[in-house]
C-alpha positions as a Markdown table, in Angstrom:
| # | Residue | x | y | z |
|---|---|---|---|---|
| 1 | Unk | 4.1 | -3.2 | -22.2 |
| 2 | Unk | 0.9 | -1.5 | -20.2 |
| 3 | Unk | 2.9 | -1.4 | -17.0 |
| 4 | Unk | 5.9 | 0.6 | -18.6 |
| 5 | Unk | 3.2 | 2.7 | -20.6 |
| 6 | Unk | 1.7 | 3.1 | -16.8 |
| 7 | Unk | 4.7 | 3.7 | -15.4 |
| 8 | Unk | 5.9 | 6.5 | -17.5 |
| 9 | Unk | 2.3 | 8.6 | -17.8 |
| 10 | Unk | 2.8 | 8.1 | -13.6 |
| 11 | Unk | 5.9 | 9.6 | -13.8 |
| 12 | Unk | 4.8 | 12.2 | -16.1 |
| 13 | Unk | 1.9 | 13.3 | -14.3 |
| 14 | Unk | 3.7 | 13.5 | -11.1 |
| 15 | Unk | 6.6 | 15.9 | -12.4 |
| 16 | Unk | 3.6 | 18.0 | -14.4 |
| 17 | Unk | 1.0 | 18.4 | -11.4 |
| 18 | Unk | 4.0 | 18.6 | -8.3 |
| 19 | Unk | 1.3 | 16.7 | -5.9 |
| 20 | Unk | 1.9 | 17.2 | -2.2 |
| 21 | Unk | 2.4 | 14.9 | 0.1 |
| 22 | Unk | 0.4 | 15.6 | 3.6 |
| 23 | Unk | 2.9 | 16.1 | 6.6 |
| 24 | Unk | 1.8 | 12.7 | 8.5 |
| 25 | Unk | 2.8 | 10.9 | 5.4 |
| 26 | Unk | 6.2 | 12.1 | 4.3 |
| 27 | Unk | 7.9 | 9.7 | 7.5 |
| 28 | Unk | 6.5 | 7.1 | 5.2 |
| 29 | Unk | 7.0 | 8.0 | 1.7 |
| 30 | Unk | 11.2 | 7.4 | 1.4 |
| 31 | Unk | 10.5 | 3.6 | 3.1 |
| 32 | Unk | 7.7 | 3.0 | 0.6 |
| 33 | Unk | 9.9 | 4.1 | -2.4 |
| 34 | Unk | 12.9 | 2.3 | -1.6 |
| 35 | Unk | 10.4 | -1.0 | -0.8 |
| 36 | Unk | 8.7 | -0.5 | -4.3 |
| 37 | Unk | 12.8 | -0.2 | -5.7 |
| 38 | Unk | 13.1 | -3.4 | -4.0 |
| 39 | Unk | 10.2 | -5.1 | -5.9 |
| 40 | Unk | 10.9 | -3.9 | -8.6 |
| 41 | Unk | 14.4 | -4.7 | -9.2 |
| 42 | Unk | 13.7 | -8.5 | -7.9 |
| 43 | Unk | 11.1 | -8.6 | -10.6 |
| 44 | Unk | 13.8 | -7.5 | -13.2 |
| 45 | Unk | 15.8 | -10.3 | -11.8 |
| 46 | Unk | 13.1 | -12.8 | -11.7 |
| 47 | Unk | 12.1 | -12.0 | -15.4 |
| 48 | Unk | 16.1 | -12.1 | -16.2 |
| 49 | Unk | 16.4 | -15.5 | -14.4 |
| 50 | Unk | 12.8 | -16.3 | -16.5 |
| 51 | Unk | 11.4 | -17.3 | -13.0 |
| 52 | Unk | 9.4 | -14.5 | -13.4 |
| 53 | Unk | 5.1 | -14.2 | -12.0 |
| 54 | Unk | 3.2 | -11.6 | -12.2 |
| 55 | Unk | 0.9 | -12.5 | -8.9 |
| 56 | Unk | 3.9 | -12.9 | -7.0 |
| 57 | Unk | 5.5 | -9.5 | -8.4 |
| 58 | Unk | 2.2 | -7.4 | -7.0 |
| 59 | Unk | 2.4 | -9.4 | -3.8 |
| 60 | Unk | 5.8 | -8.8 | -3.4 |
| 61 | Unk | 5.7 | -5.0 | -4.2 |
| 62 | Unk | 2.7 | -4.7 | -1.9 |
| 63 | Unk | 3.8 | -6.8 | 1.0 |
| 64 | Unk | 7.2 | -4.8 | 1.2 |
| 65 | Unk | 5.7 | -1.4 | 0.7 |
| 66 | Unk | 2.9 | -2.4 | 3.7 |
| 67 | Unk | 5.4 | -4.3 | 6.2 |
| 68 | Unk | 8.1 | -1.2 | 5.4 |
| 69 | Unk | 5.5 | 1.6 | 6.3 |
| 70 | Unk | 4.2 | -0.8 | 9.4 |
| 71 | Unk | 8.1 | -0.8 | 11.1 |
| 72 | Unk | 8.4 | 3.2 | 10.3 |
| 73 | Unk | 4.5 | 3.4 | 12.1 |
| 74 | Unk | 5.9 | 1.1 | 14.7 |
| 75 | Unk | 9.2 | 2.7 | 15.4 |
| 76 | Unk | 7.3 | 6.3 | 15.6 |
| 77 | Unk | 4.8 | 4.5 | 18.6 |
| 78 | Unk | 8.1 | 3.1 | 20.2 |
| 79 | Unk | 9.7 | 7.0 | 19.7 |
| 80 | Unk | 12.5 | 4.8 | 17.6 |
| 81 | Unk | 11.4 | 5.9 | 14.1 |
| 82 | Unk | 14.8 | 7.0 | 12.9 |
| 83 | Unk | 16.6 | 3.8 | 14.1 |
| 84 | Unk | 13.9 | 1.8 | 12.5 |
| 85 | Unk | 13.9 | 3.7 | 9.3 |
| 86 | Unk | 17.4 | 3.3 | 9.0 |
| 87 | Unk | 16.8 | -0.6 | 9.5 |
| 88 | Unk | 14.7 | -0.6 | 6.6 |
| 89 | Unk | 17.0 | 1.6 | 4.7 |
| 90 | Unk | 20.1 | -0.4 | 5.0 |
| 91 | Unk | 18.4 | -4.2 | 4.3 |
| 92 | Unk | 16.5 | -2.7 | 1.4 |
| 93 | Unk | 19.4 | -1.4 | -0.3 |
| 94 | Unk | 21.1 | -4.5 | 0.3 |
| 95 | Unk | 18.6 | -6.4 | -1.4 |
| 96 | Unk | 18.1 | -3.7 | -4.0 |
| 97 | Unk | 21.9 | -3.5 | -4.3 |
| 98 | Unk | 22.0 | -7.5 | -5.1 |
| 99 | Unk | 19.6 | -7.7 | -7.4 |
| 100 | Unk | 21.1 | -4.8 | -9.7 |
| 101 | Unk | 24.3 | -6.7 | -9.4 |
| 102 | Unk | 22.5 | -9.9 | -10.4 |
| 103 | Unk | 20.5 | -7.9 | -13.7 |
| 104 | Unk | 24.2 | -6.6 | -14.0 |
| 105 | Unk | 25.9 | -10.4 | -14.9 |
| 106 | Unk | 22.5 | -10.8 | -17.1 |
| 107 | Unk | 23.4 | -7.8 | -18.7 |
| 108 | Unk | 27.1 | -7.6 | -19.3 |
| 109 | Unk | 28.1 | -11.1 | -19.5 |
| 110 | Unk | 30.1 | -10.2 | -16.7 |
C-alpha cells in the first residue's frame, strides 16, 4: 500500500510542479521510463503468478533503468544513439507487451 500511496503523490507532484528535465538528460529519460514500465509490469506478473520479491523487484527496476541509460550513453559515444535506442525500445516493449498479456490471462480468465 506505501508504494501505490508513493506512487500516486509522485505522480501528483510531477503534473503540479511541471519539473524540467536538463537537455543532457532528455536522451535518457524515454529509455529509463519504458525500463521502469518493464519492471514494473514483470512485478505485476510475478505478484499474479505469487512468485513475487520485493528485493528482486528493486533490483530488477534498477538494473534495467541503469543497463537501459548505459546502451543510450554508449550508443551516443559510438554516434549510434538512435539505433541503440530503438534497440532498447523494441525488446522492452516486447517484454512489457508479454507481461501485460500474461496479467491479461490472470485477469480475464482468458
Amino acid at each position: 500500500m506505501i508504494p501505490a500511496i508513493g506512487l500516486v503523490i509522485g505522480l501528483v507532484l510531477g503534473l503540479w510542479l511541471h519539473p524540467d528535465v536538463p537537455l543532457w538528460m532528455q536522451p535518457y529519460l524515454p529509455i529509463a521510463v519504458i525500463a521502469a514500465l518493464d519492471a514494473l509490469f514483470g512485478g505485476i506478473r510475478a505478484a499474479l503468478d505469487g512468485l513475487f520479491d520485493d528485493k528482486v523487484f528493486v533490483v530488477s527496476f534498477l538494473s534495467n533503468v541503469v543497463v537501459a541509460a548505459f546502451i543510450v550513453f554508449l550508443g551516443d559515444q559510438l554516434g549510434v544513439g538512435n539505433q541503440l535506442s530503438t534497440g532498447v525500445v523494441v525488446v522492452l516493449g516486447l517484454r512489457i507487451f508479454t507481461n501485460v498479456a500474461s496479467i491479461r490471462r490472470h485477469v480475464f480468465k482468458a
